[in-house]
GUFI-389326 format. One record per atom (N, C-alpha, C, O): z, y, x; residue in one letter. Coordinates in steps of 0.1 Angstrom, whole numbers, padded with zeros to 4 digits, always signed. Atoms other than C-alpha are relative to their C-alpha. Layout:
ZYXA;...
END
This chain:
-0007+0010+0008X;-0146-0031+0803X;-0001+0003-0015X;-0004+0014-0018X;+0005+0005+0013X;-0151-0041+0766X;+0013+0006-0005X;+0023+0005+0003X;-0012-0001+0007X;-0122-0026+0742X;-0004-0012-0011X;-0015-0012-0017X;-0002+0007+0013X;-0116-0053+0717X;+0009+0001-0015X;+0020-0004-0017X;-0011-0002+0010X;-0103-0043+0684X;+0007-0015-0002X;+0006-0027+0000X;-0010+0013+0004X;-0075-0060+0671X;-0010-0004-0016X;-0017+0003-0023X;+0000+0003+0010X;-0080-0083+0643X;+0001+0003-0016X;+0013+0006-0018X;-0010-0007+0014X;-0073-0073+0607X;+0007-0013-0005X;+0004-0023+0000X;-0009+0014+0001X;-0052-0100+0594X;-0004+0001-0019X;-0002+0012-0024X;-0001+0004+0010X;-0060-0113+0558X;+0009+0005-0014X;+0017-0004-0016X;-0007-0001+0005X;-0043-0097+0530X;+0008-0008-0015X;+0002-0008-0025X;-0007+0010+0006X;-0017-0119+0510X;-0002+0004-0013X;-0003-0006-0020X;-0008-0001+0017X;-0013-0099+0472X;-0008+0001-0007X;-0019+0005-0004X;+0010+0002+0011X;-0027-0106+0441X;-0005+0014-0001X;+0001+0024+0004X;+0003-0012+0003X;-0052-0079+0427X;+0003-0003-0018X;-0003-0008-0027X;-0003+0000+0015X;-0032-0072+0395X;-0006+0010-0013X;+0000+0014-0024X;+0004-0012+0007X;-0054-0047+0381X;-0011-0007-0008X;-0015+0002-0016X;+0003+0008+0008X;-0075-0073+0363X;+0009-0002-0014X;+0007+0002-0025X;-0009+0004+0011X;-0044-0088+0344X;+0004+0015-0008X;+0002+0016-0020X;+0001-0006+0007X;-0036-0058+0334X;-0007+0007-0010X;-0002+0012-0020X;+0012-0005+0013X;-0068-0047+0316X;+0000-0012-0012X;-0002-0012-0024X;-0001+0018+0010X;-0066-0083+0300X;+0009+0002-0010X;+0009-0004-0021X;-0014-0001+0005X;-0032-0070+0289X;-0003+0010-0007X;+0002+0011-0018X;+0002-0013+0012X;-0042-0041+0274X;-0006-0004-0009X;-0004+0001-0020X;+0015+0001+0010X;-0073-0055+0256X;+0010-0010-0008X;+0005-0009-0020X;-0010+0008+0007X;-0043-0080+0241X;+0010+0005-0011X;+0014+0000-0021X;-0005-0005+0003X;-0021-0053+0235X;-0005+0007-0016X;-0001+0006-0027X;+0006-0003+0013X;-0042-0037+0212X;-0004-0011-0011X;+0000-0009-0022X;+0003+0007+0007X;-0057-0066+0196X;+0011-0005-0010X;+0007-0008-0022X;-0010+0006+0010X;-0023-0078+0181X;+0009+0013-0008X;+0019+0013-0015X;-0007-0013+0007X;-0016-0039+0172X;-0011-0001-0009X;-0005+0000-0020X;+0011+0000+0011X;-0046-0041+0150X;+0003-0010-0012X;+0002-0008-0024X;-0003+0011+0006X;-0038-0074+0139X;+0011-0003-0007X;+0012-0012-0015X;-0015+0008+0007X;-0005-0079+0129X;+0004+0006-0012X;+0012+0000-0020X;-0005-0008+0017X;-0003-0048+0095X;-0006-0013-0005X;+0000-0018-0015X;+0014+0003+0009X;-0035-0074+0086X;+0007-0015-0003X;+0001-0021-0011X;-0001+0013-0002X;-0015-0110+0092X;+0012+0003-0012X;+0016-0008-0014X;-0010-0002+0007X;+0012-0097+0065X;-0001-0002-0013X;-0004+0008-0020X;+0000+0009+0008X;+0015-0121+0038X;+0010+0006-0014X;+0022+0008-0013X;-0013-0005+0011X;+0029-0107-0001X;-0010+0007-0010X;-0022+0009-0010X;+0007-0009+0012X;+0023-0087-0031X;+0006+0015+0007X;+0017+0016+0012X;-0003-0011-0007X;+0024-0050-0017X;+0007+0009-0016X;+0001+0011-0027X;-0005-0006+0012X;+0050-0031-0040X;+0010+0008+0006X;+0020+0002+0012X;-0005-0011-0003X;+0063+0000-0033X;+0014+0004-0007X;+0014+0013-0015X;-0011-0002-0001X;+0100-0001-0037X;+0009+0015-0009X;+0013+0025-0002X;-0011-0011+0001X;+0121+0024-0059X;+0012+0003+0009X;+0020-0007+0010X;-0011-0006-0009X;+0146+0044-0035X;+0013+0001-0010X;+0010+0007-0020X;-0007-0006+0002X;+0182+0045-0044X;+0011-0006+0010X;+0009-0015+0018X;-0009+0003-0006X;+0218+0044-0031X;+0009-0015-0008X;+0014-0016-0019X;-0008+0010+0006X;+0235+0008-0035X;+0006-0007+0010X;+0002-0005+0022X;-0004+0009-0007X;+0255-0017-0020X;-0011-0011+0007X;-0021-0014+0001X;+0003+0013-0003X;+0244-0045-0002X;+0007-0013-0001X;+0018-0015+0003X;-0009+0012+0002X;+0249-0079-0015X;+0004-0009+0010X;-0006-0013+0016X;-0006+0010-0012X;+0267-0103+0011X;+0006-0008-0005X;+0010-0005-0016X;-0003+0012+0007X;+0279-0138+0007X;-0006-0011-0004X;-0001-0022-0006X;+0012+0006+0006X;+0247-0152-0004X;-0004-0014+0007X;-0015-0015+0012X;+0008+0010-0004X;+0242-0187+0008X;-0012-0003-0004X;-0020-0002+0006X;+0014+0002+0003X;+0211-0196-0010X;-0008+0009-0002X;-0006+0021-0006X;+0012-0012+0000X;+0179-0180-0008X;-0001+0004-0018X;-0003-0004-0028X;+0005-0007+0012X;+0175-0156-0038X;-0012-0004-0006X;-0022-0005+0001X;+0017+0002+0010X;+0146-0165-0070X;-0003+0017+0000X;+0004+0025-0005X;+0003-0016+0003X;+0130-0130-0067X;-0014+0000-0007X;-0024-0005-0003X;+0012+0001+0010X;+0106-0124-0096X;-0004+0016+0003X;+0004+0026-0001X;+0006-0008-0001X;+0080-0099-0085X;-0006+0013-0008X;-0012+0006-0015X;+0005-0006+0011X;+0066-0071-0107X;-0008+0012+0006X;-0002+0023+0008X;+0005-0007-0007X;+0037-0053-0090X;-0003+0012-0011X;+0001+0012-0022X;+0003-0013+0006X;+0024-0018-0100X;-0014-0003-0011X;-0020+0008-0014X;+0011+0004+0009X;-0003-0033-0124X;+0007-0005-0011X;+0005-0003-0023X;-0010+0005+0015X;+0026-0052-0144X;+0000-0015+0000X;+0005-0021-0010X;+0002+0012+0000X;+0016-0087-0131X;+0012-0005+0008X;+0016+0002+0018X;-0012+0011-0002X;+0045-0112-0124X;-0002-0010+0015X;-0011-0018+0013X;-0002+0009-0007X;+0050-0131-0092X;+0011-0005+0008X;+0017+0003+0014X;-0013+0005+0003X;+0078-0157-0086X;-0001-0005+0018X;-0012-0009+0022X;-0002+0004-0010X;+0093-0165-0049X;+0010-0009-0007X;+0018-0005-0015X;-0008+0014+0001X;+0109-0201-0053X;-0004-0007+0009X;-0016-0011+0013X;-0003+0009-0014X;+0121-0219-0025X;-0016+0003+0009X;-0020+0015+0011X;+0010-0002-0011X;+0089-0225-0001X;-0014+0005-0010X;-0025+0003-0005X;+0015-0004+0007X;+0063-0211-0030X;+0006+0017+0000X;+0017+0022-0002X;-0007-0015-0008X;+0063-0174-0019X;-0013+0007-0006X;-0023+0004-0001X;+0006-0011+0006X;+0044-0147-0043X;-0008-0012-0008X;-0020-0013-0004X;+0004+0006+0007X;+0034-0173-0067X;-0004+0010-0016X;+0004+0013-0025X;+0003-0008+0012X;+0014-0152-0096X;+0004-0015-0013X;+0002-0028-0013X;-0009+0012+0007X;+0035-0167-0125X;-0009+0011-0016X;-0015+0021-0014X;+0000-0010+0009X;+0026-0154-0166X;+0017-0005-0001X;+0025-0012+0006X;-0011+0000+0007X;+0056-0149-0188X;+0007-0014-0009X;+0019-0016-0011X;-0004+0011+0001X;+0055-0182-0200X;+0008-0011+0008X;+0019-0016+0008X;-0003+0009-0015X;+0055-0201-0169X;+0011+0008+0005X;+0022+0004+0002X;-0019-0005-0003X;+0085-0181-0156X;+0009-0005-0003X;+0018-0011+0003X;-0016+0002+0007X;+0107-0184-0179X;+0001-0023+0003X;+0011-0029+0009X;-0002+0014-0007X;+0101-0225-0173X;+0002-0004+0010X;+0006-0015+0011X;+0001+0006-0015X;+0102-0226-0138X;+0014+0007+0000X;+0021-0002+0004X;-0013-0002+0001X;+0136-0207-0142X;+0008-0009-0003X;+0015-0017+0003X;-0007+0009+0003X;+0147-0222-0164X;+0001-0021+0003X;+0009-0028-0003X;+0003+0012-0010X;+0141-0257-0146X;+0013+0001+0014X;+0022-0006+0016X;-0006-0006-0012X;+0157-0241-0113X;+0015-0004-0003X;+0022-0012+0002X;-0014-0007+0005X;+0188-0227-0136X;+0007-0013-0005X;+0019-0011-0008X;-0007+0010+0004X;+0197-0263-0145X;+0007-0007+0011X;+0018-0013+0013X;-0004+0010-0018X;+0198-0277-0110X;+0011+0008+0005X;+0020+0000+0007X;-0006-0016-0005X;+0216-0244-0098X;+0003+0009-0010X;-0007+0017-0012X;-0001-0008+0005X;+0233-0225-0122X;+0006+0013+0004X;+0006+0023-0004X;+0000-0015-0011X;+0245-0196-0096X;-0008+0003+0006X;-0006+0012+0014X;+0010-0008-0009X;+0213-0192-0082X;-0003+0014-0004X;-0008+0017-0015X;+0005-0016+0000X;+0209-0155-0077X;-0016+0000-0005X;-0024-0009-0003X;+0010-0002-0001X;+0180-0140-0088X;-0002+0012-0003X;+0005+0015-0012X;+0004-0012-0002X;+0165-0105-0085X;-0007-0001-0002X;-0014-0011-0001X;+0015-0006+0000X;+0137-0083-0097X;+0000+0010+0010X;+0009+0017+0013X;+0003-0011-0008X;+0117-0063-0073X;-0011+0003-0008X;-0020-0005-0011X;+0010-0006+0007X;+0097-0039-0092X;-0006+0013+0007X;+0000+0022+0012X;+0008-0016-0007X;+0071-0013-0080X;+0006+0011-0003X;+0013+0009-0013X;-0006-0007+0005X;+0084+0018-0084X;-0013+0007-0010X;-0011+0016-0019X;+0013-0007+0007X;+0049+0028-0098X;-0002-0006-0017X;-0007-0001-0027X;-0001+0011+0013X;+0054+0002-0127X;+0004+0003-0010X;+0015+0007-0008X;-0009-0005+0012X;+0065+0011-0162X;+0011-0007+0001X;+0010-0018+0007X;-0015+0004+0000X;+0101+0004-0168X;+0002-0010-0005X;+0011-0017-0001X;-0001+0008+0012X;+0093-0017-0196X;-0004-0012+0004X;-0003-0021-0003X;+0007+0010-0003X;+0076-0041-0177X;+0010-0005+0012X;+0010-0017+0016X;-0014+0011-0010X;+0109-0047-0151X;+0009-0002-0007X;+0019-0005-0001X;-0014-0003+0007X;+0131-0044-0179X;-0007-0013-0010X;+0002-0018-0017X;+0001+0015+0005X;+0110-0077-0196X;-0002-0012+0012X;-0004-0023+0008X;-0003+0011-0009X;+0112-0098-0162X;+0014-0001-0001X;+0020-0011+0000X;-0018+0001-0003X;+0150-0089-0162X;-0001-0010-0016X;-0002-0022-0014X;-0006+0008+0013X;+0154-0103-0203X;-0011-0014+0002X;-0005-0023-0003X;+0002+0011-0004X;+0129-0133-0192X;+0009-0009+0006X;+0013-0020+0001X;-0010+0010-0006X;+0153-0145-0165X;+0015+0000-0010X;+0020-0011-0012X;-0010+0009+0011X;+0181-0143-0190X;+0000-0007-0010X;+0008-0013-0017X;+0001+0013+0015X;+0164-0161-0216X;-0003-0010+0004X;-0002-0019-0005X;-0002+0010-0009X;+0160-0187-0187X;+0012-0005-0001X;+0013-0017-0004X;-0015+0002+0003X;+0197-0187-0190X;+0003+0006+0014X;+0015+0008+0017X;-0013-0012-0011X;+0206-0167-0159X;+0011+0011+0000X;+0007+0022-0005X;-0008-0007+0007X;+0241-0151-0160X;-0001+0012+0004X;+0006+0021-0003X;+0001-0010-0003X;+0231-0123-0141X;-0011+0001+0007X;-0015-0008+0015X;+0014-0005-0012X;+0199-0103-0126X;+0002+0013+0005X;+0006+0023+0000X;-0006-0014-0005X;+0201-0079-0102X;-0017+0005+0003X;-0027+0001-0002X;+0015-0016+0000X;+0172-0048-0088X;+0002-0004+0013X;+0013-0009+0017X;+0008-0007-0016X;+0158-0043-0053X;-0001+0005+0002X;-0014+0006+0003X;+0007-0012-0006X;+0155-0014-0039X;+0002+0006+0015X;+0012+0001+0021X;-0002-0003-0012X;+0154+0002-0007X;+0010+0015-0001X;+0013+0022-0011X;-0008-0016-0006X;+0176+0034+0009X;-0007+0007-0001X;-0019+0005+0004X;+0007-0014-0001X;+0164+0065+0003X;-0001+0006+0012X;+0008+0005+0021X;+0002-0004-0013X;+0146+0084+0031X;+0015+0015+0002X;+0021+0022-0006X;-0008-0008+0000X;+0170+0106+0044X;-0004+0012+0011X;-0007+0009+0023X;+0012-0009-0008X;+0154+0141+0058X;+0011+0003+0016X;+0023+0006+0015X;-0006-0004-0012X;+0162+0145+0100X;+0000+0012-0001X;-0008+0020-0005X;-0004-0017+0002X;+0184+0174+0107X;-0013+0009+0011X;-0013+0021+0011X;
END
């Protein structure tokens, strides 16, 4: 007599070891990609201890001041706009009529001469702004 093996029966589960490589080769791609998709003037933040401001309905005018000493103005949807010293103070002052509590802040390199965040600050008040504030980040603080 003949033994007849049994059947093997079809097996139902995906082979997920494809998608996964697919997933890797993705993973990486958007770790490479995303420092590079990052839109701005790159300016290296003086560290100190301050409050944070709260309350702020409207989006802050933040006039830029990279480590070269060049000027660029975020207003409403125009975002790192290289502005000179002329053109600022106009586009301010334009703003500062419509809105005369709009906040507005300098963020200055910390690499930058002093002198050069300390004339975007007296620009925005010769715009007529009653007040400008600084930017800065928290100081690193060393793990114990």
């Amino acid at each position: 007599m003949r033994k007849t093996r049994p059947r093997r029966r079809p097996i139902a589960e995906i082979n997920v070891v494809p998608y996964i490589d697919v997933m890797l080769v993705l993973l990486i791609i958007f770790m490479v990609t995303a420092p590079l998709i990052t839109q701005g003037v790159n300016v290296e933040l003086p560290q100190a201890e301050a409050e944070v401001i709260s309350g702020e309905t409207t989006d802050p005018v933040v006039i830029t001041v990279d480590q070269f000493g060049d000027l660029y103005l975020d207003l409403g949807e125009e975002r790192n706009l290289p502005v000179d010293a002329v053109t600022l103070q106009g586009r301010l002052r334009t703003v500062l009529r419509l809105n005369p509590k709009l906040p507005i802040l300098v963020k200055g390199d910390a690499a930058v001469d002093y002198g050069k965040v300390v004339q975007a600050m007296v620009l925005a008040q010769g715009a007529g702004a009653p007040s400008v504030g600084l930017i800065t980040v928290p100081p690193e603080r060393p793990e114990p």
